[in-house]
C-alpha positions as CSV (number, residue, x, y, z in Angstrom):
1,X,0.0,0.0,0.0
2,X,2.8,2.8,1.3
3,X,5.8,1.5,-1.1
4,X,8.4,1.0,1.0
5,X,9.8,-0.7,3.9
6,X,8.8,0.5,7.4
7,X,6.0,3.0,6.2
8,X,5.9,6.2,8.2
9,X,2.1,7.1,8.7
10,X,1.5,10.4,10.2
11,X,-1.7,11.3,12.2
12,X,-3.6,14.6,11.3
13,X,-5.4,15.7,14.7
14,X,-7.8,17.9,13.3
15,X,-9.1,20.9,15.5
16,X,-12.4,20.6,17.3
17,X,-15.1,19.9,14.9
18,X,-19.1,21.2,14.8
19,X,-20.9,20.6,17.6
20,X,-18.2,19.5,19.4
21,X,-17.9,20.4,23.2
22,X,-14.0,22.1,22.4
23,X,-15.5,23.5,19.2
24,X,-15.1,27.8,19.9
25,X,-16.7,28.9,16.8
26,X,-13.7,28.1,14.4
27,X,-15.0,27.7,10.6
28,X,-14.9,24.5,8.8
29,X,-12.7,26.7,5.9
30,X,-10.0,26.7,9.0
31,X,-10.2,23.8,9.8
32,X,-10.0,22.4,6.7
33,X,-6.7,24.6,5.6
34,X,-4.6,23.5,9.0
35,X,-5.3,19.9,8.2
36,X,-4.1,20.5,4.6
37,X,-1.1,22.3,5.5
38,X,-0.2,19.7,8.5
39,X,-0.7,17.0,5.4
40,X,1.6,19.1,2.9
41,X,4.1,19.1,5.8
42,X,4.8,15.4,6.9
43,X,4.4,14.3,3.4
44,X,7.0,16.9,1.8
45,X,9.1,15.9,4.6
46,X,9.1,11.9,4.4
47,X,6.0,10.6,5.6
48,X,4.3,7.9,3.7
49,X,0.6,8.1,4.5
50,X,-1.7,10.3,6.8
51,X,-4.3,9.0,9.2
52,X,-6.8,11.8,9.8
53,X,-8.6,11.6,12.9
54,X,-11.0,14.0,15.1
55,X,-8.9,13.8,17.7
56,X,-9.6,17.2,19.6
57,X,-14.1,16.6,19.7
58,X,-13.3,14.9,23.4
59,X,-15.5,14.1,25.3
60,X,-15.8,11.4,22.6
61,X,-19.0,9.6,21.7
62,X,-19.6,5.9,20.6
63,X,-21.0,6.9,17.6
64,X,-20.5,10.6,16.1
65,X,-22.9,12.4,14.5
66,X,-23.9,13.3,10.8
67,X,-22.6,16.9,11.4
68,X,-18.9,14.9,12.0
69,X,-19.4,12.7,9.1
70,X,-19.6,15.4,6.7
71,X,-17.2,17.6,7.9
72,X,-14.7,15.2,7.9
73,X,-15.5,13.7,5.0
74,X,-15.0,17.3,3.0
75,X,-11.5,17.9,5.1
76,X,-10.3,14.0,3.8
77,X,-11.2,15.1,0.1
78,X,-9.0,18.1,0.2
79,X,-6.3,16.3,1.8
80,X,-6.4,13.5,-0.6
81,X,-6.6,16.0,-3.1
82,X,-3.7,17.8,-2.1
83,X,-1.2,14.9,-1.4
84,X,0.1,11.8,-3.1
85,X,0.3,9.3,-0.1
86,X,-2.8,6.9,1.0
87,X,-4.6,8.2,3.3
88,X,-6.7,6.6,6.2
89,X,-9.8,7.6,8.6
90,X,-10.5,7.1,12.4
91,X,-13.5,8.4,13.8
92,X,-12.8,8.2,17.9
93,X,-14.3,7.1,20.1
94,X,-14.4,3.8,17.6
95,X,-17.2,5.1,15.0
96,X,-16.2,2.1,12.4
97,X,-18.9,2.6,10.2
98,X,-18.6,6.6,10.2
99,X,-15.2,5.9,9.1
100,X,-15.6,3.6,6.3
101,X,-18.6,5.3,4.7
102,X,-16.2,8.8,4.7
103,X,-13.3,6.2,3.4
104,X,-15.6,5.2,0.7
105,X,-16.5,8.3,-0.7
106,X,-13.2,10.0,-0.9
107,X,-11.7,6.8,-1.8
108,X,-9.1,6.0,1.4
109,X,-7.5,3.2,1.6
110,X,-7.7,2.2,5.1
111,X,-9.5,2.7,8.0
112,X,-8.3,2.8,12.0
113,X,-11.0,1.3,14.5
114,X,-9.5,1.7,18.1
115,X,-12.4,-1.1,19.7
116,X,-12.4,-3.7,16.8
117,X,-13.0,-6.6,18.5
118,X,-13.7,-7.7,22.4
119,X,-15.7,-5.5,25.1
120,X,-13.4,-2.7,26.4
121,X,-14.6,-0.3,29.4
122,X,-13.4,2.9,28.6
123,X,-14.4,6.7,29.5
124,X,-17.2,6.7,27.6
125,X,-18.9,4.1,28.8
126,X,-18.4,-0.2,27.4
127,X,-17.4,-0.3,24.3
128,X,-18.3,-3.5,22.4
129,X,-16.9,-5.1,19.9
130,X,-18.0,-3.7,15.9
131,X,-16.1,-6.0,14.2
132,X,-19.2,-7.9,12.9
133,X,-21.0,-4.9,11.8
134,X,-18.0,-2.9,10.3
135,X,-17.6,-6.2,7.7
136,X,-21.3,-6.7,6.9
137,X,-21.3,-2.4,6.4
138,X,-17.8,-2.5,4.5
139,X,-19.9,-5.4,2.6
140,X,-22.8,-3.5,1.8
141,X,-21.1,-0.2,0.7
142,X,-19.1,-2.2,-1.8
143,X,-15.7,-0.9,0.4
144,X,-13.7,-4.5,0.7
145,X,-10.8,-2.3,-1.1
146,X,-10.5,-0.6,2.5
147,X,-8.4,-2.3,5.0
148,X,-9.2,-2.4,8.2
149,X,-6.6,-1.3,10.6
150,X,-7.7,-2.6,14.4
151,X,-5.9,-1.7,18.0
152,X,-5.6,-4.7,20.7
153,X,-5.7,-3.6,23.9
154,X,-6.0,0.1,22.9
155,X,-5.0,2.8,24.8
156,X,-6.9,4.2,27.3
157,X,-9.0,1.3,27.2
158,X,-9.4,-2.2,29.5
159,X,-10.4,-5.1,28.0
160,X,-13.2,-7.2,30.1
161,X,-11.6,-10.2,29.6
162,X,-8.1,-11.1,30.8
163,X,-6.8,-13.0,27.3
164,X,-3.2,-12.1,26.6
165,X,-2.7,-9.3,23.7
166,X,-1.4,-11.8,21.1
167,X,-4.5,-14.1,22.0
168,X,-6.5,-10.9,20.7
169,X,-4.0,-9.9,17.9
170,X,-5.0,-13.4,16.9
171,X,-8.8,-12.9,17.4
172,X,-9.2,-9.5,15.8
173,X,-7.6,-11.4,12.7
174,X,-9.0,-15.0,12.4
175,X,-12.7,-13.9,13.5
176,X,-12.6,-10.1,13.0
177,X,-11.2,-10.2,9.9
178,X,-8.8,-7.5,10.2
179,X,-6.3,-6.4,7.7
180,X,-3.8,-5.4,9.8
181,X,-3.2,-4.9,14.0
182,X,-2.0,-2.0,15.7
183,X,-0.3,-2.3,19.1
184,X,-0.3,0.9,21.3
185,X,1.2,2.2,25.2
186,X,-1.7,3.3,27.4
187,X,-2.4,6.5,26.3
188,X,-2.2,9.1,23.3
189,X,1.9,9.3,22.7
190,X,2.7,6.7,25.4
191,X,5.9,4.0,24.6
192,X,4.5,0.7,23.5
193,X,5.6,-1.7,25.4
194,X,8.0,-3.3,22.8
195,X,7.4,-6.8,24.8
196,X,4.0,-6.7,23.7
197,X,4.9,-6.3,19.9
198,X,7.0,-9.4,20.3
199,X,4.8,-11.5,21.6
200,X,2.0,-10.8,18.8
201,X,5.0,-11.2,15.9
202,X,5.4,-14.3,17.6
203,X,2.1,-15.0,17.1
204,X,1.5,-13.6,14.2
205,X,4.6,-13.4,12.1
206,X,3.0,-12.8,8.4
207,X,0.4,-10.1,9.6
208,X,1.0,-6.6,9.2
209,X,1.7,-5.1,12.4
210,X,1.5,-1.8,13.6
211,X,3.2,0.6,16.2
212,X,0.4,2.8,17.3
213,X,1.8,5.6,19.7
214,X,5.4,6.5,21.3
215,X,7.4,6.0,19.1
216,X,10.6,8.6,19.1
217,X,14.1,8.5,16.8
218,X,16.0,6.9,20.6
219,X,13.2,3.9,20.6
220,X,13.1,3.1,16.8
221,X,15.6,0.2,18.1
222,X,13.1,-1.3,20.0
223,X,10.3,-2.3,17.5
224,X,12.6,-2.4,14.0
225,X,13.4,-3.8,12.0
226,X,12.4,-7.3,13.1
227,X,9.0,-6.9,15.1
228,X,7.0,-4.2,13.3
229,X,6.3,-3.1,10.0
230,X,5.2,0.3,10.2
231,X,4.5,3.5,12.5
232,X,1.6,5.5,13.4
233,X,3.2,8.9,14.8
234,X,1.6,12.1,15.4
235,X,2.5,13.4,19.0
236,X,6.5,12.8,18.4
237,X,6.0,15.2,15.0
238,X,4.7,18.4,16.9
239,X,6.6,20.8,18.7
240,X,7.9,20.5,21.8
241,X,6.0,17.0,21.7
242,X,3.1,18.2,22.3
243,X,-0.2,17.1,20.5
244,X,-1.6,20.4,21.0
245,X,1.0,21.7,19.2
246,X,1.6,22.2,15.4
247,X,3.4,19.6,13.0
248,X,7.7,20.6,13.4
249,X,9.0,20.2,10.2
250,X,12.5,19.5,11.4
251,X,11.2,16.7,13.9
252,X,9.9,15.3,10.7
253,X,13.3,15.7,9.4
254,X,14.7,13.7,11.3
255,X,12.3,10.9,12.3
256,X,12.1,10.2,8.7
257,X,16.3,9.9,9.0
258,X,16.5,7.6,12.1
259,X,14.3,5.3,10.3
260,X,16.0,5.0,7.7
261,X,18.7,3.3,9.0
262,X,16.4,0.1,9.5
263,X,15.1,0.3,6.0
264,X,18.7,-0.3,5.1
265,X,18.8,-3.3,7.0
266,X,15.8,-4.7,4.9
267,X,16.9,-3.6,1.4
């Protein structure tokens, strides 16, 4: 899908949306130009695809409304439209089929659904598993092009039952039909425990696995080149490392530089 070895996919957090609680009157137009300049950013500077994601509408809901579908769904258009690198869609808390239907229509190639698969309790409430009904929807909307992308043992989540992670990894992708798995720390730009990426490569060694949050140039070592296949970064790229805070082009820079040095190892 991303071309190369060790795929660097950066996360857009788009500013609060419509009717969400943050939301202080900023127009979609706005919006809509900081996501495309954050896009123009990481991808002139090395990153290979772009997950964009309504991260600032906390306090999240189970399922968002049509007023977040839509806005979204314009602000992925003009991304797509203004980059060259696949792009993905995660509608927190864990809207799967908000996600896929705004995948569909401005063709995305994959989609990241943070409760995929088992009964999590989380802030919001218990989250269950939408596995079933994001396949029967991705069915229906004639979507199977769009991979599914799903977290075990997400962050800032706890699964109701005590299975080990690769027991889930191996769950989320025999019965859940996942395309890939994404492993994450406990909370947004928190180290993944690189034990836990281990024992789902051991478990899964011919699945595409993901590093979901934490990842910084001094842990690369940890997780490459022989237990994960790709990154999800967004907190490390901003400045000061702060999520709050704008894309740094230079952090970019150089994250796209330390990993390097493990694609080398796999050429």
């Amino acid at each position: 899908m991303f071309g190369v070895n060790l795929p660097v996919i950066g996360v857009i957090h788009l500013q609060p949306l419509p009717g969400a609680p943050r939301h202080d009157g900023i127009s979609v137009e706005e919006i809509e130009k900081s996501a495309v300049e954050e896009a123009n950013i990481m991808v002139e500077n090395g990153v290979n695809g772009l997950i964009i994601e309504n991260f600032r509408d906390m306090m999240f809901k189970k399922k968002v409304g049509p007023e977040t579908i839509s806005v979204m769904t314009r602000i992925a258009m003009s991304v797509k439209e203004e980059v060259k690198v696949p792009i993905g869609i995660c509608v927190l808390q864990s809207d799967a089929l908000a996600a896929l239907a705004i995948a569909k229509a401005v063709e995305a190639k994959f989609v990241r659904v943070p409760y995929y698969t088992e009964t999590y309790i989380v802030d919001a409430g218990i989250m269950e598993s939408i596995a079933a009904e994001a396949l029967r929807f991705r069915k229906i909307i004639e979507a199977q092009n769009v991979k599914i992308f799903a977290d075990v043992h997400i962050k800032h989540g706890y699964p109701l039952s005590q299975r080990s992670i690769e027991e889930s990894a191996e769950d989320a992708i025999e019965r859940g039909l996942a395309d890939s798995i994404i492993i994450t720390g406990k909370k947004t730009g928190g180290e993944t425990e690189p034990e836990d990426v281990k024992r789902v490569r051991n478990q899964l060694p011919e699945i595409p696995l993901i590093v979901g949050s934490g990842v910084k140039e001094n842990n690369l070592h940890k997780y490459f080149p022989n237990n994960a296949d790709a990154v999800i970064i967004g907190t490390s790229l901003k400045k000061y490392g702060n999520t709050e805070e704008k894309v740094d082009p230079k952090k970019v820079r150089e994250f796209i530089k330390a990993i390097n040095h493990y694609r080398k190892e796999l050429d």
